[in-house]
N, C-alpha and C positions, 0 to 999 in steps of 0.2 A: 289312790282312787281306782285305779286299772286292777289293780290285785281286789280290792273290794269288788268291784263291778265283776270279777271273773269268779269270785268263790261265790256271788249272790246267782251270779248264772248256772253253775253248778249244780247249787243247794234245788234252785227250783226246778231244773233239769230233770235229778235224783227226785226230787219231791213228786214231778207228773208222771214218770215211770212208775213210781210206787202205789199214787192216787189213783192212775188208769190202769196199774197192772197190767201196762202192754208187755207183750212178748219179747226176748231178745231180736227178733228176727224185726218185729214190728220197729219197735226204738230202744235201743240197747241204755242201761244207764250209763253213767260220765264212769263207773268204778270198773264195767264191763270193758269200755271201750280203754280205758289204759294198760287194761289186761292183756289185751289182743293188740295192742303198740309194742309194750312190752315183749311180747312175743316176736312178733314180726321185726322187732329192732335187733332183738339177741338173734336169732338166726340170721342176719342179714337184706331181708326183704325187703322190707322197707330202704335201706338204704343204697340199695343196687335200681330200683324203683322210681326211686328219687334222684340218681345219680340221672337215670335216661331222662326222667322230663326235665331237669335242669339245663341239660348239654342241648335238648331241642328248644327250649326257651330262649336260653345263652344266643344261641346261634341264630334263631328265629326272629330274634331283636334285632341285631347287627345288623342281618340283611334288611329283614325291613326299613329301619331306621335309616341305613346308609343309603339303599335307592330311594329313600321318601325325601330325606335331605337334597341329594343332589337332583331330582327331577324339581322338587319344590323350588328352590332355587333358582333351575332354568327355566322356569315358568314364572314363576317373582319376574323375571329379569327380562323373560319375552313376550310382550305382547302376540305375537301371532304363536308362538309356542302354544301361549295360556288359550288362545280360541282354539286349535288347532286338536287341544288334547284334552283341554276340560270335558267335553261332551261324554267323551269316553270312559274316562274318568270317574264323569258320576254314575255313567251305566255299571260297569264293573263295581263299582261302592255298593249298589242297590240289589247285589246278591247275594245271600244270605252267605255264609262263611262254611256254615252247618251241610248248602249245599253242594259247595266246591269241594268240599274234604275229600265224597268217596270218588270224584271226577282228577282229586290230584293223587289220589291212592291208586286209579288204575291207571293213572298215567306216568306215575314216577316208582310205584311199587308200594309195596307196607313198609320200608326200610326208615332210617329219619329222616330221608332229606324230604318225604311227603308232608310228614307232620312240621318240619322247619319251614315247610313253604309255605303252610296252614299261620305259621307263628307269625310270617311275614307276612302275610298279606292282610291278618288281623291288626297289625300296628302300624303298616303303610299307609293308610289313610289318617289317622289321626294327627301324624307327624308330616304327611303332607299338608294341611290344612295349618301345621302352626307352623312352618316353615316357611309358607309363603304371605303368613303373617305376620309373620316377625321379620321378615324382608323388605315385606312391603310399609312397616312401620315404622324404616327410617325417614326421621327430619326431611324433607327438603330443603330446607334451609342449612342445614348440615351440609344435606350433598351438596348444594352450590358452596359452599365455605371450600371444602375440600377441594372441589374442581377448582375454586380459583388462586387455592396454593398448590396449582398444580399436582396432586395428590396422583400416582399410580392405581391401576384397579387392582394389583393387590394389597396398596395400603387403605384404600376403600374399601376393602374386603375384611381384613383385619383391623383396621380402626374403628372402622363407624359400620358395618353391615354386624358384623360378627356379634359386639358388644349390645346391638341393639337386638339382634332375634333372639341371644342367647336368655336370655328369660324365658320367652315364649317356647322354643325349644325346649328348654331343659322341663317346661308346664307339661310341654308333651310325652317328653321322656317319661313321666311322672305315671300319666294315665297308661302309655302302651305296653310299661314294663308290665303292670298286671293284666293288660288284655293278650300280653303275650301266653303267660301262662293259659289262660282260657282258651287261647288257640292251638294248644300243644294238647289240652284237655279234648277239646275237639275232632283235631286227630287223632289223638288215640281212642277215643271212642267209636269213632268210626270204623279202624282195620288197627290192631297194632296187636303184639303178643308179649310188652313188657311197656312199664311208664305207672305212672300214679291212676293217669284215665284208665289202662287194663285193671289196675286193682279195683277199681270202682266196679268194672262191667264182670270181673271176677264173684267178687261179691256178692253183685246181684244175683249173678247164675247159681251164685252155692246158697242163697238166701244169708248170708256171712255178714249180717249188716254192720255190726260191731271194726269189720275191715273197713268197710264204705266208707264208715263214721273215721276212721284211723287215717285212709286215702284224702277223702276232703279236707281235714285238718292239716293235714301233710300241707296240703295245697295252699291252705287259707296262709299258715306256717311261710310258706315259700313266696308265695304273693308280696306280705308284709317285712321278708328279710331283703326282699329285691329293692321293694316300693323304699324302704328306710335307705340302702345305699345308695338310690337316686339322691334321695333327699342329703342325702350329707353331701353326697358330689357336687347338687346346687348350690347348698349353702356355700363348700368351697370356693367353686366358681365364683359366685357371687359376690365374695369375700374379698377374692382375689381382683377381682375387674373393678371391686369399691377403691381396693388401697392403689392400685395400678393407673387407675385415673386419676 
């Protein structure tokens, strides 16, 4: 059905180019835009391209993910943490992402760790938000069981905390891996001189839409190979925490 659904998208694609007789520059057909992949694949471009917004993705994740975890967690866990720093929290949420870019570009440079901060700050909120949800949604009746076999807080940490947010986590990991990309697309639209975003803003300036159309798919491409290895890593997990209990 996905192989049907993609050649019926095609066919009509190719079909409104033909009907409207738009321009390449307007909307290139699907036969145009594999020409100019082609192209850009055999020399290199694309894949030197793709190398840089991957490694600022990659990177852009980790760090977000890893400070959204551990503050989430210490705010799960403290009450006067969670008044102390929420407040702030949703201010810095409520600014557009779009507007921080060229404010962490003049402030960290055009190099990647601007566009990796862009990657992280895109996915830090969402993974805070399930973090301190999936913390907060263990049992209490659990945690009194535990406390009164004497349990350690690292085996409360690993037994009964871990097992219960790791769902909620792993939901998160789900949505931020592709908002990470969107934040790497971000910075580089704003200041960058290589990445998939440059190829996009390349394009536009040479009127090259047929590249634009090559860059987005790259992206849609790389979205969906990240989003799939989440998903198998859940499953794993999942799999494993089912047979292990």
């Amino acid at each position: 059905m996905t192989a049907l659904g993609l050649a019926l998208f095609l066919l009509g694609w190719e079909a409104l180019v033909r009907w409207q007789d738009y321009a390449p520059y307007v909307l290139p057909g699907p036969g145009l835009v594999w020409r100019k992949f082609a192209i850009v694949l055999a020399d290199g471009t694309l894949l030197w391209h793709s190398t840089i917004t991957l490694g600022e993705v990659v990177a852009g994740l980790a760090l977000g993910v890893g400070v959204a975890i551990l503050l989430g967690y210490a705010i799960a866990k403290s009450h006067l943490l969670d008044q102390l720093l929420s407040p702030y929290l949703v201010a810095l949420q409520a600014v557009p992402i779009v507007a921080l870019a060229p404010l962490l570009i003049i402030w960290v440079g055009f190099g990647a760790w601007s566009k990796i901060l862009v990657c992280a700050l895109t996915v830090f909120f969402p993974m805070l938000i399930n973090t301190g949800v999936g913390i907060r949604s263990v049992e209490p009746d659990l945690v009194a069981l535990m406390r009164s076999l004497r349990a350690s807080r690292w085996q409360m940490f690993t037994l009964l905390e871990v097992p219960s947010a790791l769902p909620v986590l792993l939901a998160g990991l789900k949505v931020s891996v592709t908002l990470a990309v969107i934040g790497a697309v971000v910075g580089e639209f704003v200041g960058a001189d290589r990445g998939l975003g440059f190829l996009v803003n390349l394009g536009r300036n040479l009127l090259d839409t047929p590249l634009m159309f090559v860059a987005l798919l790259t992206l849609v491409a790389l979205a969906l190979c990240l989003y799939g290895l989440v998903s198998l890593l859940e499953r794993w997990l999942l799999r494993w925490m089912k047979d292990e209990g």
